[in-house]
DRENDO-1510 file (C-alpha; in Angstrom, 1 decimal, always signed):
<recs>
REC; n; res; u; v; w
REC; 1; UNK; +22.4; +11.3; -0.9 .
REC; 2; UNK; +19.4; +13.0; -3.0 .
REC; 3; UNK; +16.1; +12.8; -1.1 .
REC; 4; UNK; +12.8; +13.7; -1.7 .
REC; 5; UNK; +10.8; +15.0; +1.2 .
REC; 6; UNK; +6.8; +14.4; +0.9 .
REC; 7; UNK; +4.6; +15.8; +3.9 .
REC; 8; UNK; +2.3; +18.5; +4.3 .
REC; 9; UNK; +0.9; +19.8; +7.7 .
REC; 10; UNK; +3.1; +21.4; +10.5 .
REC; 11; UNK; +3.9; +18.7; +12.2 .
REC; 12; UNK; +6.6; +17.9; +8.8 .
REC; 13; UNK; +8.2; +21.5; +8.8 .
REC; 14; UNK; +10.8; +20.5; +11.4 .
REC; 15; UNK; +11.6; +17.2; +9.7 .
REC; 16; UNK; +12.2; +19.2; +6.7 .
REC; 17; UNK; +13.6; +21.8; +7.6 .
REC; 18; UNK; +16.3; +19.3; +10.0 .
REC; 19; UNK; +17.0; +17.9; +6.6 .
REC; 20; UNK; +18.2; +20.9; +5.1 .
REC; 21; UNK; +19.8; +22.4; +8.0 .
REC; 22; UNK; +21.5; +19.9; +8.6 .
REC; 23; UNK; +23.0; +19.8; +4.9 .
REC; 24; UNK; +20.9; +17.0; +3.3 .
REC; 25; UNK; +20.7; +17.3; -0.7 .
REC; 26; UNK; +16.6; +17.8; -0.5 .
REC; 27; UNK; +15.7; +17.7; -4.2 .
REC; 28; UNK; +12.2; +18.2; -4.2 .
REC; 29; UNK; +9.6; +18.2; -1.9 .
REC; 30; UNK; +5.9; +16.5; -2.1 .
REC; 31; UNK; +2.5; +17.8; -0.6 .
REC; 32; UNK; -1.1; +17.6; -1.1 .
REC; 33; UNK; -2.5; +20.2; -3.1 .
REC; 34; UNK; -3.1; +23.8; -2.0 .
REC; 35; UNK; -6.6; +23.8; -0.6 .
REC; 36; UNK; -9.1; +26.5; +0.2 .
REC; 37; UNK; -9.0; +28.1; +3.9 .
REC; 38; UNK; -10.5; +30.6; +6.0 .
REC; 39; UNK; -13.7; +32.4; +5.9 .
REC; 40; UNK; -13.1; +33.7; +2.4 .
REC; 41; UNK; -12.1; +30.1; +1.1 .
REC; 42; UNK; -9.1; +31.7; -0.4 .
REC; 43; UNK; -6.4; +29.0; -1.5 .
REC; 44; UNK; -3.9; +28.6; +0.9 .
REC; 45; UNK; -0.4; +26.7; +0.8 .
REC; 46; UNK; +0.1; +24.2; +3.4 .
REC; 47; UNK; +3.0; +24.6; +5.2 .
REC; 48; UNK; +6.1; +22.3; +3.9 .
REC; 49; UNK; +5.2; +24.1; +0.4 .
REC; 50; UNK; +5.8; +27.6; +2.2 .
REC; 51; UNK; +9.0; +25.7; +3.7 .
REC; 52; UNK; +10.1; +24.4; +0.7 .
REC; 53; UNK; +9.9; +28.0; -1.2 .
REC; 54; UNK; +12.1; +30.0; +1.7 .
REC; 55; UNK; +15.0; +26.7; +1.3 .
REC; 56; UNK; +14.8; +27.3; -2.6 .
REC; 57; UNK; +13.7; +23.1; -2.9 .
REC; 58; UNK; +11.1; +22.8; -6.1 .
REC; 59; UNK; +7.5; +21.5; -4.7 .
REC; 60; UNK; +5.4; +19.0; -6.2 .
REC; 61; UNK; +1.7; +19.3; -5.8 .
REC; 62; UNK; -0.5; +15.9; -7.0 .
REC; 63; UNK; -4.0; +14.8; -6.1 .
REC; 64; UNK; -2.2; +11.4; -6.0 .
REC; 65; UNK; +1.5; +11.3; -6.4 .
REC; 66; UNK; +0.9; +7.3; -7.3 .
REC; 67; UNK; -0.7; +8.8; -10.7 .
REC; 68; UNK; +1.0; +8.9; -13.8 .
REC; 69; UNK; +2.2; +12.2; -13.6 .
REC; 70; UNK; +3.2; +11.7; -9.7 .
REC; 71; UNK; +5.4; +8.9; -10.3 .
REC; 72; UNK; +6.8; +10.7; -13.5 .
REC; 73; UNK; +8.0; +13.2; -11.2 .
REC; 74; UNK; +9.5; +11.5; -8.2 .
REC; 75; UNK; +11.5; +9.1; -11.0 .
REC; 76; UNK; +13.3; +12.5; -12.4 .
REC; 77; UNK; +14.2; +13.4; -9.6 .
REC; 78; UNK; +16.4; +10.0; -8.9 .
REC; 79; UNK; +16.1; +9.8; -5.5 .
REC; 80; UNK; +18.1; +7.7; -3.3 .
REC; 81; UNK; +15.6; +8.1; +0.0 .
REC; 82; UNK; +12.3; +9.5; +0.5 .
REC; 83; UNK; +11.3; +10.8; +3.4 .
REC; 84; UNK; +7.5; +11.2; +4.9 .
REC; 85; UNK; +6.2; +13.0; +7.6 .
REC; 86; UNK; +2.4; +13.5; +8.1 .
REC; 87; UNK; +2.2; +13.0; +4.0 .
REC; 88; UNK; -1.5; +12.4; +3.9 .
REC; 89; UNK; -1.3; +10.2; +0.8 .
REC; 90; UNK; -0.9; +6.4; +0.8 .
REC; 91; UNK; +2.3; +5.4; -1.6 .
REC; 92; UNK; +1.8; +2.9; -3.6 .
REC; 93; UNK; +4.4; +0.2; -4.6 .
REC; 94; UNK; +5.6; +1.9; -7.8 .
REC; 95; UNK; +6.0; +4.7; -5.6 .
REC; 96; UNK; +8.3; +2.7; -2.7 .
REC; 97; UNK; +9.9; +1.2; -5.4 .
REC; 98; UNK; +11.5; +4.4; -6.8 .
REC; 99; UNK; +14.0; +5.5; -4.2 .
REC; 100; UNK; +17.5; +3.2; -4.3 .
REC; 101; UNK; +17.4; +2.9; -0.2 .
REC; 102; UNK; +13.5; +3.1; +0.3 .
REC; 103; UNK; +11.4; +5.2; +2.2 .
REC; 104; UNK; +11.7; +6.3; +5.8 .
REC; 105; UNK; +8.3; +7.7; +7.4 .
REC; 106; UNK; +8.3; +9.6; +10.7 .
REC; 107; UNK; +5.2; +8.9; +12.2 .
REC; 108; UNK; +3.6; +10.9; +15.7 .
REC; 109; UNK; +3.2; +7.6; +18.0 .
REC; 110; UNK; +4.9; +4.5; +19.8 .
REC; 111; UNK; +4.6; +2.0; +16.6 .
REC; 112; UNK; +2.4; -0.3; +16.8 .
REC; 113; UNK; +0.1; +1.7; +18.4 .
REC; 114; UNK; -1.8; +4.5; +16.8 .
REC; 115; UNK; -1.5; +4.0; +13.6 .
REC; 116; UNK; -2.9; +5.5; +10.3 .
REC; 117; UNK; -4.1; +9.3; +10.6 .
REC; 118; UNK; -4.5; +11.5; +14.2 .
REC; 119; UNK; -2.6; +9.4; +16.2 .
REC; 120; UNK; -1.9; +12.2; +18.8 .
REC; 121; UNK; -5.4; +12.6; +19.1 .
REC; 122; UNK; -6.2; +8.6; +19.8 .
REC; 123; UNK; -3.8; +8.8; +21.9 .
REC; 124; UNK; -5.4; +11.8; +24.6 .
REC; 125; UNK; -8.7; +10.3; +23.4 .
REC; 126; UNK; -7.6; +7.1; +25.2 .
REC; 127; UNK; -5.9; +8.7; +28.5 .
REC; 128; UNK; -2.2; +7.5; +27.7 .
REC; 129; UNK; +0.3; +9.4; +29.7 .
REC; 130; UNK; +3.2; +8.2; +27.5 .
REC; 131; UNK; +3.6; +8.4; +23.9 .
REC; 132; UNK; +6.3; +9.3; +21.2 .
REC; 133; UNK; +7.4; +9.3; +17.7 .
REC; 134; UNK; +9.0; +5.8; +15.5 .
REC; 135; UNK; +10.8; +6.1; +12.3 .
REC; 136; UNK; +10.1; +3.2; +10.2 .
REC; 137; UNK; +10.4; +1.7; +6.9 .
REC; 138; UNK; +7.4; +2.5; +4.4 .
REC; 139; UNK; +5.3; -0.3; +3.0 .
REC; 140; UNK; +2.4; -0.8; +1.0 .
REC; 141; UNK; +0.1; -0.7; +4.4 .
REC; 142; UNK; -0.4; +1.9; +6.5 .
REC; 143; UNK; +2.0; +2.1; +9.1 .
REC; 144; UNK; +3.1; -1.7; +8.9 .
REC; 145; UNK; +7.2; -1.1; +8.0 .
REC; 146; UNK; +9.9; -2.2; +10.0 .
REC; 147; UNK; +10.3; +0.2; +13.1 .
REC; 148; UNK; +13.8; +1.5; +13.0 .
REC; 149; UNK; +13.8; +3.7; +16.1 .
REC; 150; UNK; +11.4; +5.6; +18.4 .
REC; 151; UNK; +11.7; +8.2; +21.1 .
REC; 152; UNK; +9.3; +8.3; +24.0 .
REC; 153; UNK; +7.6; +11.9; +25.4 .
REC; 154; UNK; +5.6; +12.1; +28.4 .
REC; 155; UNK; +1.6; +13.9; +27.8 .
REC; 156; UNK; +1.4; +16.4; +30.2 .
REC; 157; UNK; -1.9; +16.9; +32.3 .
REC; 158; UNK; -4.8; +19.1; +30.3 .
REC; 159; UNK; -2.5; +19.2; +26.8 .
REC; 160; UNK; -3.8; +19.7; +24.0 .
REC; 161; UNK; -3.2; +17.2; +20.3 .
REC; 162; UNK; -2.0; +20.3; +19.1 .
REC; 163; UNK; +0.4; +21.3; +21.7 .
REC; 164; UNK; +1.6; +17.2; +21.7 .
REC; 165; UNK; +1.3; +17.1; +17.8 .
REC; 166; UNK; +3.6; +20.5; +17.9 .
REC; 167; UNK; +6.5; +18.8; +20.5 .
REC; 168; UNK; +6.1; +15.9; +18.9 .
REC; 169; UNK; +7.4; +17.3; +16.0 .
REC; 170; UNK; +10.3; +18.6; +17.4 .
REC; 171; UNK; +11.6; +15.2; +18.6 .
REC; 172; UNK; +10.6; +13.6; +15.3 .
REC; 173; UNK; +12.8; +15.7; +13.8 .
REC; 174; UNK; +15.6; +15.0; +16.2 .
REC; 175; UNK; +15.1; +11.3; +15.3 .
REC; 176; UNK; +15.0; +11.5; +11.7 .
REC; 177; UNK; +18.6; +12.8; +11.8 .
REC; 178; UNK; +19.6; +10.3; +14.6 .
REC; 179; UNK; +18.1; +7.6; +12.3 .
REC; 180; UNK; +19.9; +8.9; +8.9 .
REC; 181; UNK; +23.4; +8.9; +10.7 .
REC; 182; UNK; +22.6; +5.2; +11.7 .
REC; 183; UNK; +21.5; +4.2; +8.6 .
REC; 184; UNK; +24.5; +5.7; +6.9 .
REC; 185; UNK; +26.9; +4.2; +9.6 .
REC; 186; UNK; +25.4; +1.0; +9.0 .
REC; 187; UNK; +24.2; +1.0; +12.5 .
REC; 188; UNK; +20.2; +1.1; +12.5 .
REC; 189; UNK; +18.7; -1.5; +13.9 .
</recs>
């Protein structure tokens, strides 16, 4: 199965890199542009490009991958899934349309709930106690696919969104696999 990966923050690295580890055909890997950081403003790679580089996986950099030029790309690549994780960029249906079994999005909270962008942070901003990670199926709205699994976590007391976001990422990784081997069984709900 050839898939494309698209995320860009921290929170993707483990999805990715689960992918590769555990002997997925990644073909190319999509992220928001390099963007200027620290004091000196210098451009900086985000870190699923640096990811990509160390597993040898060509990386794809588009103001809007639904442009022209985006969808160009992703269509040579003939990809039979696409996976996101914490993308940044809404696909549009071109996009969706491109990969043979769709687009599978790992997404940092209990589905419906928090959608859209900082979910770990609504969800400390609101007090919950429990939250967790969903994989879904990508539409054209934002966070609105069919839920195909989810994993709850516990917050702990005094944590931080970046200590949840980084945990979270750890199970959303585990689940992307567990939700790959039931799709290819034939066994996700």
């Amino acid at each position: 199965m050839r898939i494309v990966f698209m995320g860009t923050p921290q929170f993707a690295v483990p999805s990715f890199e689960a992918l590769i580890g555990r002997g997925y055909q990644v073909v190319g890997a999509f992220t928001q542009p390099d963007r200027p950081a620290g004091r000196g403003h210098q451009l900086a790679s985000c870190p699923v490009k640096a990811a990509a580089a160390r597993a040898g996986v060509p990386v794809f950099q588009f103001q809007k991958i639904r442009s022209d030029e985006g969808v160009e790309a992703l269509t040579s690549l003939s990809p039979d899934l696409c996976v996101t994780a914490a993308f940044g960029q809404i696909l549009s249906q071109k996009v969706l349309d491109i990969p043979a079994l769709g687009t599978i999005n790992v997404h940092a909270s209990l589905l419906p709930a928090y959608r859209g962008a900082a979910p770990a942070n609504w969800c400390l901003i609101e007090g919950e106690t429990v939250t967790g990670v969903t994989t879904m199926m990508t539409d054209k709205g934002i966070d609105t696919g069919d839920i195909l699994l989810q994993r709850q976590a516990p917050v702990a007391p005094e944590e931080t969104a970046g200590e949840l976001l980084a945990r979270l990422s750890v199970i959303g990784a585990e689940l992307l696999l567990e939700t790959l081997e039931k799709l290819e069984a034939g066994t996700c709900p």
